[in-house]
MITIFI-676845 format. One record per residue (C-alpha): y, x, z. Coordinates in nm, 2 decimals, padded with zeros to 4 digits, always signed. Example, Ala and Ser with C-alpha at 12.3 -4.5 7.8 and 13.67 -1.06 7.14 Angstrom:
BEGIN
+--------+--------+--------+
:     yy :     xx :     zz :
+--------+--------+--------+
: -00.45 : +01.23 : +00.78 :
: -00.11 : +01.37 : +00.71 :
+--------+--------+--------+
END
This chain:
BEGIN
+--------+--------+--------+
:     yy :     xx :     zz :
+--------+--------+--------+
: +13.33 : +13.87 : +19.26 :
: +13.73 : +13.77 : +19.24 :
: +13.88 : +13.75 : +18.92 :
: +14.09 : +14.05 : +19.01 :
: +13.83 : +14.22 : +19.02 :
: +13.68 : +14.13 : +18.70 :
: +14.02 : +14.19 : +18.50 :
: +14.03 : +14.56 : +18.65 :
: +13.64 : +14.62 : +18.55 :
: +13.74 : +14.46 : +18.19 :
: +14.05 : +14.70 : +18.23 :
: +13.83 : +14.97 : +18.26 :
: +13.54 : +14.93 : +18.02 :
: +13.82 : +14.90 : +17.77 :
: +13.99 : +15.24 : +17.91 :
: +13.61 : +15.40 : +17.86 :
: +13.60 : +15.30 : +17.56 :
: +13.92 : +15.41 : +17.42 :
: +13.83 : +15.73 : +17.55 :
: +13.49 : +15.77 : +17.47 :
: +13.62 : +15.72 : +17.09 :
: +13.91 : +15.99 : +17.13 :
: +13.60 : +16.23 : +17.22 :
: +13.43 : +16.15 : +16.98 :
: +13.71 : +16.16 : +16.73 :
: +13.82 : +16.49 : +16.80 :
: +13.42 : +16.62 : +16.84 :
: +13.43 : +16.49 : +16.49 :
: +13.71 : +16.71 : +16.34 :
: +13.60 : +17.02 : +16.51 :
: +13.29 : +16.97 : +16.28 :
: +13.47 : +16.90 : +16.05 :
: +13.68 : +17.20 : +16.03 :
: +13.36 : +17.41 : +16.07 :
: +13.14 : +17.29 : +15.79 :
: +13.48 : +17.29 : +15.52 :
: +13.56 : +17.61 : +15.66 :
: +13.17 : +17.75 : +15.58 :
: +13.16 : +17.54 : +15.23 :
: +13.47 : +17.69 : +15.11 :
: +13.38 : +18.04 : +15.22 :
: +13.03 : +18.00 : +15.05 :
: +13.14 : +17.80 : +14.72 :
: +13.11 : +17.96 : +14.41 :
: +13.44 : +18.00 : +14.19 :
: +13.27 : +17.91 : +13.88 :
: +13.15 : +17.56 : +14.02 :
: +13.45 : +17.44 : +14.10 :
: +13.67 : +17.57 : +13.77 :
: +13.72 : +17.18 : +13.73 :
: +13.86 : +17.13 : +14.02 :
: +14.22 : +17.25 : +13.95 :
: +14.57 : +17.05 : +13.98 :
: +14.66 : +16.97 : +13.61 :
: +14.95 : +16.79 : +13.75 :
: +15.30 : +16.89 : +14.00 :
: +15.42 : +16.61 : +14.18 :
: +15.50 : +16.55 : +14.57 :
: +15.21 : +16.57 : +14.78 :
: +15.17 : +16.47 : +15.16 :
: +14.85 : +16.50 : +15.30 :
: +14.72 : +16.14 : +15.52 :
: +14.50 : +16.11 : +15.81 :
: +14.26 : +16.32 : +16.00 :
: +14.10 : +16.66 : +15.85 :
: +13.80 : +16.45 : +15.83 :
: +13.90 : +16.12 : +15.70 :
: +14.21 : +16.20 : +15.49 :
: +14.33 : +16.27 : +15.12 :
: +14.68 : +16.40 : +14.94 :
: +14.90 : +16.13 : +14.86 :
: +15.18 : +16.07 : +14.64 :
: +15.45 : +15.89 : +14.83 :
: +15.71 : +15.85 : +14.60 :
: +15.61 : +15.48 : +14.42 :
: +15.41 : +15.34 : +14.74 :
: +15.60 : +15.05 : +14.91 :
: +15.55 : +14.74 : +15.14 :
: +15.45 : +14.53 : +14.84 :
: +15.21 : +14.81 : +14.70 :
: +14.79 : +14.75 : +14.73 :
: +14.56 : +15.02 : +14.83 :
: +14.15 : +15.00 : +14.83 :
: +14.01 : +15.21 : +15.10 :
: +13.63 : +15.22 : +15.03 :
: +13.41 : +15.40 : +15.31 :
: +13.54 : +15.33 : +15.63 :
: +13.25 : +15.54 : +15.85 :
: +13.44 : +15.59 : +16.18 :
: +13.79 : +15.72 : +16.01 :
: +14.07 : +15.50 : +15.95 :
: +14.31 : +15.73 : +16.02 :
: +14.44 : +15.76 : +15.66 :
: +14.47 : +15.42 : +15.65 :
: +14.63 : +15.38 : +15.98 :
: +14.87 : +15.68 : +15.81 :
: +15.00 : +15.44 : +15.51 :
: +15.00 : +15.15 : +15.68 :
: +15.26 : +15.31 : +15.92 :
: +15.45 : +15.50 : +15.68 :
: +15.46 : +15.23 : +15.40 :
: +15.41 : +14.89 : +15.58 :
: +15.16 : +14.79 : +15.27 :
: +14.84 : +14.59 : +15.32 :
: +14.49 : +14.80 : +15.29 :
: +14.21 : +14.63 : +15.19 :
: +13.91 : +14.83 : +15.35 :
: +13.54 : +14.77 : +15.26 :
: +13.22 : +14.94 : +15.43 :
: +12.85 : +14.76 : +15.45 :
: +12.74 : +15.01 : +15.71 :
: +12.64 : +14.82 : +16.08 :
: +12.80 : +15.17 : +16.25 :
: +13.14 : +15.13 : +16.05 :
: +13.14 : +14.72 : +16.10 :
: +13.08 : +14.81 : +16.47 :
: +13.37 : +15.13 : +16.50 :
: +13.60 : +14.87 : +16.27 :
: +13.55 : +14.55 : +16.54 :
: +13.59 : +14.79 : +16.83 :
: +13.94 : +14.91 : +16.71 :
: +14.15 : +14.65 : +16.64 :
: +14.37 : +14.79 : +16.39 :
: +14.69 : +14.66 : +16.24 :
: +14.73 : +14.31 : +16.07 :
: +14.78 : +14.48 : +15.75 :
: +14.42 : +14.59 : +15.81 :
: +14.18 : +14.34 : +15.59 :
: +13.85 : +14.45 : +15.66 :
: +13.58 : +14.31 : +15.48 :
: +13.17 : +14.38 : +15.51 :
: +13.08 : +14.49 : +15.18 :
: +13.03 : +14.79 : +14.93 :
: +13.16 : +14.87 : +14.61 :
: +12.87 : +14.89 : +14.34 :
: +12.83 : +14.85 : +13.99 :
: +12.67 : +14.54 : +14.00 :
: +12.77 : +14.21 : +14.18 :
: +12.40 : +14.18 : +14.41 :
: +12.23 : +14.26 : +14.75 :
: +12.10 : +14.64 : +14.73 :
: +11.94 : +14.91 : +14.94 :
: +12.18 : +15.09 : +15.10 :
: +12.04 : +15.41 : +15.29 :
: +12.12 : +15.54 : +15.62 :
: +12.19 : +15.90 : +15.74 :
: +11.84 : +16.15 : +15.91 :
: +12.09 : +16.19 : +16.18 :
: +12.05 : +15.95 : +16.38 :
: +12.42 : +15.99 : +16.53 :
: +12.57 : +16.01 : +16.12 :
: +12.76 : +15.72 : +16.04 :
: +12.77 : +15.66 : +15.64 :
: +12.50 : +15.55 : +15.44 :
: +12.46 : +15.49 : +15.02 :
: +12.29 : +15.34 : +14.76 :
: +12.20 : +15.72 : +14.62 :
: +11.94 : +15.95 : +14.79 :
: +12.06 : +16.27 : +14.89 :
: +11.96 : +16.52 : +15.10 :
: +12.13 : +16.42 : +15.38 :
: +11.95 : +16.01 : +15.40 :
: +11.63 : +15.88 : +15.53 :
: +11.49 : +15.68 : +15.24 :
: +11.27 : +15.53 : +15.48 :
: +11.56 : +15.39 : +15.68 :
: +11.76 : +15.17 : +15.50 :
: +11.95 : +14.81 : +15.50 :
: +12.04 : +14.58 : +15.23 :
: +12.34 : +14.49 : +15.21 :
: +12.61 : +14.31 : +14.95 :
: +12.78 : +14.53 : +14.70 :
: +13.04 : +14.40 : +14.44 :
: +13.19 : +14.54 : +14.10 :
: +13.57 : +14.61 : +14.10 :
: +13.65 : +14.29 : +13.89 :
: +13.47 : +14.04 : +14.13 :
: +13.64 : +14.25 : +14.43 :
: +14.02 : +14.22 : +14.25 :
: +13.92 : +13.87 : +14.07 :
: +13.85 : +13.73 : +14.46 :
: +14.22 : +13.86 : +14.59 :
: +14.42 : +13.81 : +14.27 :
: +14.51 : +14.17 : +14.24 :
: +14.56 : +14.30 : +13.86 :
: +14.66 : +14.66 : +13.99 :
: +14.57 : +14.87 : +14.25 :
: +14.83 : +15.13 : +14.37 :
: +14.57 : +15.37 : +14.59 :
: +14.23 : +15.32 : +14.56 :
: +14.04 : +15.56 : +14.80 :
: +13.68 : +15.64 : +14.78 :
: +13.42 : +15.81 : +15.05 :
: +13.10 : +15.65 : +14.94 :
: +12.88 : +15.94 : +15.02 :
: +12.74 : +16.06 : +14.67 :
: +12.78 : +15.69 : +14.47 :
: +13.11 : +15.77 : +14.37 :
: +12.98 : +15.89 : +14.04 :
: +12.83 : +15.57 : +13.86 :
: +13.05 : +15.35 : +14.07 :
: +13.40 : +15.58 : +13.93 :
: +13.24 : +15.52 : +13.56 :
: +13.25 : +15.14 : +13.67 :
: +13.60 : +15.17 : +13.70 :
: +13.71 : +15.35 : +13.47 :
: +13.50 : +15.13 : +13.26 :
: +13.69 : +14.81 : +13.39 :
: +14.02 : +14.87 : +13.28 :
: +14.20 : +14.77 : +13.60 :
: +14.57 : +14.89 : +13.60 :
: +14.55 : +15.22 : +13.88 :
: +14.76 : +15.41 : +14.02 :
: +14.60 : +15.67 : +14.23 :
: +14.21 : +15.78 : +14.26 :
: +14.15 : +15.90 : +14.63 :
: +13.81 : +16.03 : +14.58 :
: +13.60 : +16.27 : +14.80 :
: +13.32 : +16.40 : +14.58 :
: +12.97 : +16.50 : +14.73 :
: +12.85 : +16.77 : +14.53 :
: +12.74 : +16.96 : +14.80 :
: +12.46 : +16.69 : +14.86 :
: +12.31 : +16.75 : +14.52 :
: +12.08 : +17.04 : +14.47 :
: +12.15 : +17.12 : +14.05 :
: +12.32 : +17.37 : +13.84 :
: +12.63 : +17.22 : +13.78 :
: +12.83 : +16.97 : +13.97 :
: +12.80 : +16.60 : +13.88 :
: +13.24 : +16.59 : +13.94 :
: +13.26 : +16.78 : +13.66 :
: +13.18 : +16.50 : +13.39 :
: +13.40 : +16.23 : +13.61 :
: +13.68 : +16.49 : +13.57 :
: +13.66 : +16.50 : +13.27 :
: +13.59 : +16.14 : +13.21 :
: +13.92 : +16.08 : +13.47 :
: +14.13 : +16.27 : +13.22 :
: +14.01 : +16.10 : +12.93 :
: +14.16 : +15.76 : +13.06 :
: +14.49 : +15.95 : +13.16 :
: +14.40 : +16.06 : +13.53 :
: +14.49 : +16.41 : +13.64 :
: +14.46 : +16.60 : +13.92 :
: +14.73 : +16.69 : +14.17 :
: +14.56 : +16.73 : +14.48 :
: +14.28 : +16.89 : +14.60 :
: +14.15 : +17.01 : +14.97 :
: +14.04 : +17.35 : +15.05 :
: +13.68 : +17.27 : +15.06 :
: +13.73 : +17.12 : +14.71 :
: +13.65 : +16.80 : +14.83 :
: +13.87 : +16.53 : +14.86 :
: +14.03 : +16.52 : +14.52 :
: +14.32 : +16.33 : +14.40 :
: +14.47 : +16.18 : +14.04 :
: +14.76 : +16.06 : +13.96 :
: +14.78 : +15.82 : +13.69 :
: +15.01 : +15.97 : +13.42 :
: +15.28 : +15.74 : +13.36 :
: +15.34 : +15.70 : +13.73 :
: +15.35 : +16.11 : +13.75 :
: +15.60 : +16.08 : +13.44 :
: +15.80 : +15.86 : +13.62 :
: +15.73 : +15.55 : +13.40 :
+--------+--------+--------+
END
């Protein structure tokens, strides 16, 4: 075969690609849309009486319906830092900062799919990508995969929606090792999809003391079969260390807080 002929095959393969992700990008928000449009038609008002935007500032909403979070624009520069934990097949609020901003996004996701989408997309420079987990401990754990067998994110937490028969293990690190082994004593945006962990690993956090701006967080009560949602105590924990809300989806959930002295103006 002529090399011209094998640069127009690789030409190709790449064009099937590229498309074959576009389907399945836009397959993903149309169910997307579907299930947030069921869950907020079916929650319950007094479930989500948390859930309410304690603070006014400017809001613009980033990325996909699927993959993306309110964000306030107004201190978020070239020079600023943003965590983007849980990647799945999404980057497009990522993609969204990095555009509007020009500011680095450190992006961390153990799952083989999400190393495999990441690799296959080639994003930006300002794209550090980096195959590991956010945990409470510094140590190789269990990290579950979805019973769909065409789902993307996994976690360390059961929930209805894993196979705890199917599972990897995989390295997860604490917030101080992650911003100990970049330098970083502040994070601007820290964004958070970690498929029901986000509880304990939010406490971590909170619990480390590092210097925060915004908390990107998409909670997953609707994985947990119990009484009362488990957001409700990082709520309130988040507003005990001076984190409020001032964003908050339709489906209730993809929640954002605003540190207070940045909402102040300080």
């Amino acid at each position: 075969m002529s090399k011209k002929s094998l640069k127009f095959l690789d030409k190709m393969s790449k064009r099937l690609k590229q498309l074959k992700q576009s389907i399945n990008f836009y397959r993903q928000e149309f169910w997307s849309v579907l299930r947030k449009l069921k869950l907020f038609i079916i929650t319950q008002p007094e479930k989500v009486n948390h859930l309410k935007v304690k603070i006014r500032c400017r809001k613009k909403w980033y990325g996909s319906n699927y993959g993306g979070f309110y964000l306030n624009p107004d201190k978020i520069n070239e020079n600023s830092i943003v965590y983007s934990f849980g990647i799945g097949k999404d980057i497009t609020f990522d993609k969204r900062i990095m555009k509007k901003h020009g500011c680095k996004v450190f992006a961390f996701d153990p799952t083989p799919k999400s190393i495999e989408y990441v690799d296959d997309s080639k994003p930006s420079s300002l794209f550090n990508f980096f195959r590991y987990g956010i945990g409470t401990t510094t140590k190789i754990e269990k990290f579950y995969l979805p019973k769909n067998k065409h789902g993307v994110s996994g976690s360390m937490e059961i929930n209805e929606s894993l196979d705890e028969n199917c599972f990897v293990e995989v390295p997860m690190r604490t917030i101080k090792d992650i911003t100990s082994e970049f330098g970083h004593s502040k994070i601007d945006v820290l964004k958070m999809d970690i498929e029901g962990s986000e509880y304990v690993v939010l406490e971590s956090i909170l619990k480390s003391g590092i210097n925060i701006g915004q908390i990107l967080v998409e909670f997953h009560d609707r994985l947990v079969n119990s009484g009362e949602y488990r957001s409700k105590n990082i709520v309130n924990l988040l507003s005990e260390k001076g984190f409020n809300i001032f964003g908050i989806s339709a489906s209730y959930e993809e929640v954002s807080f605003i540190n207070n002295s940045i909402a102040q103006g300080n």
